[in-house]
C-alpha positions in Angstrom: 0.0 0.0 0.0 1.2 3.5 -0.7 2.4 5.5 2.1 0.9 9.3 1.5 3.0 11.9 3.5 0.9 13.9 6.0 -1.7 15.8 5.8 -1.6 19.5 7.5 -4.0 22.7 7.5 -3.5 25.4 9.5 -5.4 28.1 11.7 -3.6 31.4 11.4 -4.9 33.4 14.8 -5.8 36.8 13.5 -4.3 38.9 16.2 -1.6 37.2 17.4 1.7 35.5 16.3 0.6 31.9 16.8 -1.6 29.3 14.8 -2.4 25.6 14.7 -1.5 22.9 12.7 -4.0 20.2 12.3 -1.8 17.2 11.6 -3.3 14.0 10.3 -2.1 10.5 8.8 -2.8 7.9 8.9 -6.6 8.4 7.9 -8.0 7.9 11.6 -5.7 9.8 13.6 -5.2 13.5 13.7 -2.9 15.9 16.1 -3.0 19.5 17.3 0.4 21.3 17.3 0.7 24.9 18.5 3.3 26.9 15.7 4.7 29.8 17.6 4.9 32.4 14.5 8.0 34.6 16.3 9.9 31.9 16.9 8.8 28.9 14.6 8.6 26.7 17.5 6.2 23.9 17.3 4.4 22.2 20.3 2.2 19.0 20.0 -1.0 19.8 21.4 -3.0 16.6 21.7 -3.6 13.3 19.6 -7.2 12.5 18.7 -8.0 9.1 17.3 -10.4 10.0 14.7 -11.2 12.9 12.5 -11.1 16.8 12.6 -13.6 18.5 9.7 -10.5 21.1 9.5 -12.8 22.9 7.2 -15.3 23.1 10.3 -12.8 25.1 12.3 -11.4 28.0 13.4 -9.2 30.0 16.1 -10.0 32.7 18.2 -8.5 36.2 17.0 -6.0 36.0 19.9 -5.2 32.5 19.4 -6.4 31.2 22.6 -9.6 28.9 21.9 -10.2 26.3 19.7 -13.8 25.6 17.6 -13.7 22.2 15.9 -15.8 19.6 14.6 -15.0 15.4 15.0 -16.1 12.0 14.6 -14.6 9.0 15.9 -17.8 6.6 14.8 -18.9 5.5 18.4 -22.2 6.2 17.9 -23.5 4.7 21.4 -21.2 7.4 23.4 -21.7 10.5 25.2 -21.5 12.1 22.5 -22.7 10.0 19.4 -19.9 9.5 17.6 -19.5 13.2 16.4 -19.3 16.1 18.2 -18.5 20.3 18.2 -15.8 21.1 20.9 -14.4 24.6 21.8 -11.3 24.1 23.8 -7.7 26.1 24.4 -5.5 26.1 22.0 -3.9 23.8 20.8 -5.7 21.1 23.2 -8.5 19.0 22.0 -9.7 18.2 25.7 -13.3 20.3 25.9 -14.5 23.4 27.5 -17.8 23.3 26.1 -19.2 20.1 24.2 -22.1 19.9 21.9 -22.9 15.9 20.4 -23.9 15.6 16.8 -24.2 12.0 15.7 -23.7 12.8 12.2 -21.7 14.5 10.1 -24.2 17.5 8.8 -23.2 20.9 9.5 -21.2 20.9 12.7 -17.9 22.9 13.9 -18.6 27.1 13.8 -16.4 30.0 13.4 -15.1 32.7 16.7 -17.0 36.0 15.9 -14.9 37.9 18.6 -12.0 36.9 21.4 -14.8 35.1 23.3 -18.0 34.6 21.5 -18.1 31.5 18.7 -21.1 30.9 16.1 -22.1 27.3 16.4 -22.8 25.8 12.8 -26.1 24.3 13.9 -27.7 22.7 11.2 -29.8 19.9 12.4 -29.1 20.8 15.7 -26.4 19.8 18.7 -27.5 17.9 21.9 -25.4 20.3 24.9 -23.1 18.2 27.1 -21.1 20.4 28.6 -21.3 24.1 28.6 -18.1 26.8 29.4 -18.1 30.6 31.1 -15.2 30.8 29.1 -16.6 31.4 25.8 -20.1 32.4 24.9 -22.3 31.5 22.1 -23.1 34.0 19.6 -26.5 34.1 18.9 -27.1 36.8 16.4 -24.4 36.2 13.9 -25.5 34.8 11.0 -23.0 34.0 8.2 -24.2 36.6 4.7 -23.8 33.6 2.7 -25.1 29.8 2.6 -22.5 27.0 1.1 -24.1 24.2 2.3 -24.3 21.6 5.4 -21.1 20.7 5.1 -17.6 21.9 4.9 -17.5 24.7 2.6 -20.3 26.0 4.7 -17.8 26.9 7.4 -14.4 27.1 5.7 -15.5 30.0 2.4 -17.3 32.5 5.6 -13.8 31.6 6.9 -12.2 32.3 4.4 -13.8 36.0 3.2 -13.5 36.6 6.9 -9.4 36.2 6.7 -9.0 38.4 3.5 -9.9 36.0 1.0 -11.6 37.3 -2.3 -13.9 35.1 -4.0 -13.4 34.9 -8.0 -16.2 32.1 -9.1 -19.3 31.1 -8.5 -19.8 27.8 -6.1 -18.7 24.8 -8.2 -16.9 21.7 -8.1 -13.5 24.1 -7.9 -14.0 27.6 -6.3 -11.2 30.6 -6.7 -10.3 32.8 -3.7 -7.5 35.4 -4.3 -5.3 37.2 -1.7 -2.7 40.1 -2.6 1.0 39.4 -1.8 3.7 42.1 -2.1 4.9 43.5 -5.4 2.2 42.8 -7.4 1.7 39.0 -6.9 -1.2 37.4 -5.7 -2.0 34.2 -4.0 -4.7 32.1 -6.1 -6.4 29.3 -4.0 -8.2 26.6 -5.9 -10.7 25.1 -3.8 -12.1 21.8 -5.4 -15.2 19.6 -4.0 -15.7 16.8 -5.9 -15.9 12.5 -5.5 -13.0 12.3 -8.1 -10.3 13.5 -6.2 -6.7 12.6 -6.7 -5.1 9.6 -4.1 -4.3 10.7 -0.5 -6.9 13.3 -0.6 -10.1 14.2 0.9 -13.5 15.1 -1.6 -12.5 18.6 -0.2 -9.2 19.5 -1.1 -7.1 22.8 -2.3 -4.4 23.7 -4.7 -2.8 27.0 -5.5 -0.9 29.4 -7.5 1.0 32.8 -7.0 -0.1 35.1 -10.6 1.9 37.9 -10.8 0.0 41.6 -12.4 3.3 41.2 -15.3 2.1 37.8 -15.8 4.3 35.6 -14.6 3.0 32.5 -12.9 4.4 29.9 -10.1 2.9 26.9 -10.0 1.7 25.7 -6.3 -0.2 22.6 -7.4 1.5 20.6 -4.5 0.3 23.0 -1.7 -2.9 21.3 -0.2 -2.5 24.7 2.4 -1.3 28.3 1.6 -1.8 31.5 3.1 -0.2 34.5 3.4 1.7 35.7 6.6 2.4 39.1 7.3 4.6 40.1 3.9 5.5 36.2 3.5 4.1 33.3 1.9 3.4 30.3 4.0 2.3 26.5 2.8 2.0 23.1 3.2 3.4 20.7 0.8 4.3 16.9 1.5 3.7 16.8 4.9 6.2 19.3 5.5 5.2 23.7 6.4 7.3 25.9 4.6 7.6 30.2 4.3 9.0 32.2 1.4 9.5 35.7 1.0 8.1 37.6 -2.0 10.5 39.5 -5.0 9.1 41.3 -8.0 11.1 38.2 -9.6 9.0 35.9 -7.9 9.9 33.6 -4.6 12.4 34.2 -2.4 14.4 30.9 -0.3 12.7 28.2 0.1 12.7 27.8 4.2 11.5 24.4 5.9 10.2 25.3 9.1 9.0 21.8 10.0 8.2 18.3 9.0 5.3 16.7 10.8 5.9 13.2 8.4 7.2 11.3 11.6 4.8 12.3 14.1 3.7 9.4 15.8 0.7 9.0 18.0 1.1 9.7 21.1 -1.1 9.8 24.7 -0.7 13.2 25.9 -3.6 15.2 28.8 -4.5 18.6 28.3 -3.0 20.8 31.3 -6.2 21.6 32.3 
């Protein structure tokens, strides 16, 4: 059987220098790790063995909570086999708990520090509840994209900076500007026919310069842009670049998450 390097996505907090990495590979297991942006340190948060809808999350603006949606399949649990969890970054263990037993909608979006819209759908049975965070109410997202992941993950993405260029179809264009003239082209694709080793939601990109030059970023399932830098993931591996007229700068490997091997590890709180 072929061995597909990691999988990685990545919440970038909006007011702060940190984000997480969700981490996962083999299909059934998944990891948080905490990527300190000053220093490009990287702590592993917790192991969870099943699946985070990474599409279905988001961080708080300072980087401190967690939203996320997951299913491990134990339907006859507390939860019912998939669940919404808010938590502190980059632990998994919950502050607030909300059971879904299926896989519609789920996971939500922070609106501020402290508050988090919960992508109801068909509704969430409350297990535990947390004075930490509060439950936003009011906010409705402008725009609809369905009861799954795209539903959560384009509001996230307009939210962040993102532009979108097309219409909703199997492969949707957000833009973001880079430095001298280039921009960052994300190709979001959800279809059944996608390529080995990925998911039926799954992104490629490409940096389009105004003169018309082109790199292509094909192999980046993430990419984002951070501060005046350019940021991905390809082959398991995270990776930043600056920006020239001419086009990338060096190539920097800021970590490799291939070897990552499941580990037991409690929250600290």
């Amino acid at each position: 059987m072929k061995k597909f390097p990691a999988r990685l996505h990545v919440l970038l907090a909006r007011d702060a220098k940190t984000a997480v990495v969700f981490r996962r590979g083999p299909s059934k297991s998944t990891c948080s790790v905490l990527w300190n942006r000053k220093t490009d340190e990287f702590k592993t948060g917790q192991w969870l063995r099943g699946r985070i809808y990474e599409r279905r999350s988001d961080i708080s603006p300072d980087g401190k909570f967690l939203i996320y949606f997951a299913m491990n399949g134990k339907w006859e649990s507390e939860t019912k086999g998939a669940w919404t969890a808010i938590s502190k970054a980059p632990w998994l263990k919950a502050l607030a708990l909300f059971g879904k037993g299926d896989c519609w909608h789920g996971g939500g979006l922070f609106t501020s520090e402290k508050n988090y819209w919960l992508n109801d759908g068909y509704g969430h049975q409350t297990i535990r509840n947390s004075s930490s965070v509060r439950r936003d109410e009011k906010f409705r997202p402008k725009e609809y994209y369905g009861g799954e992941c795209l539903g959560v993950y384009f509001v996230r993405l307009q939210r962040d900076g993102w532009e979108l260029k097309t219409d909703l179809s199997e492969t949707t264009t957000f833009e973001k500007p880079l430095s001298h003239g280039w921009r960052l082209r994300k190709h979001a694709h959800a279809d059944l026919g996608h390529p080995p080793g990925k998911g039926c939601y799954w992104d490629e990109h490409e940096l389009q310069a105004d003169d018309g030059q082109r790199i292509d970023g094909s192999k980046w399932e993430w990419a984002d842009v951070d501060g005046k830098k350019l940021v991905w993931a390809e082959a398991g591996c995270l990776f930043r670049s600056t920006i020239k007229k001419s086009g990338m700068g060096e190539r920097k490997l800021l970590y490799d998450f291939n070897e990552m091997k499941f580990k037991a590890i409690p929250a600290p709180y």
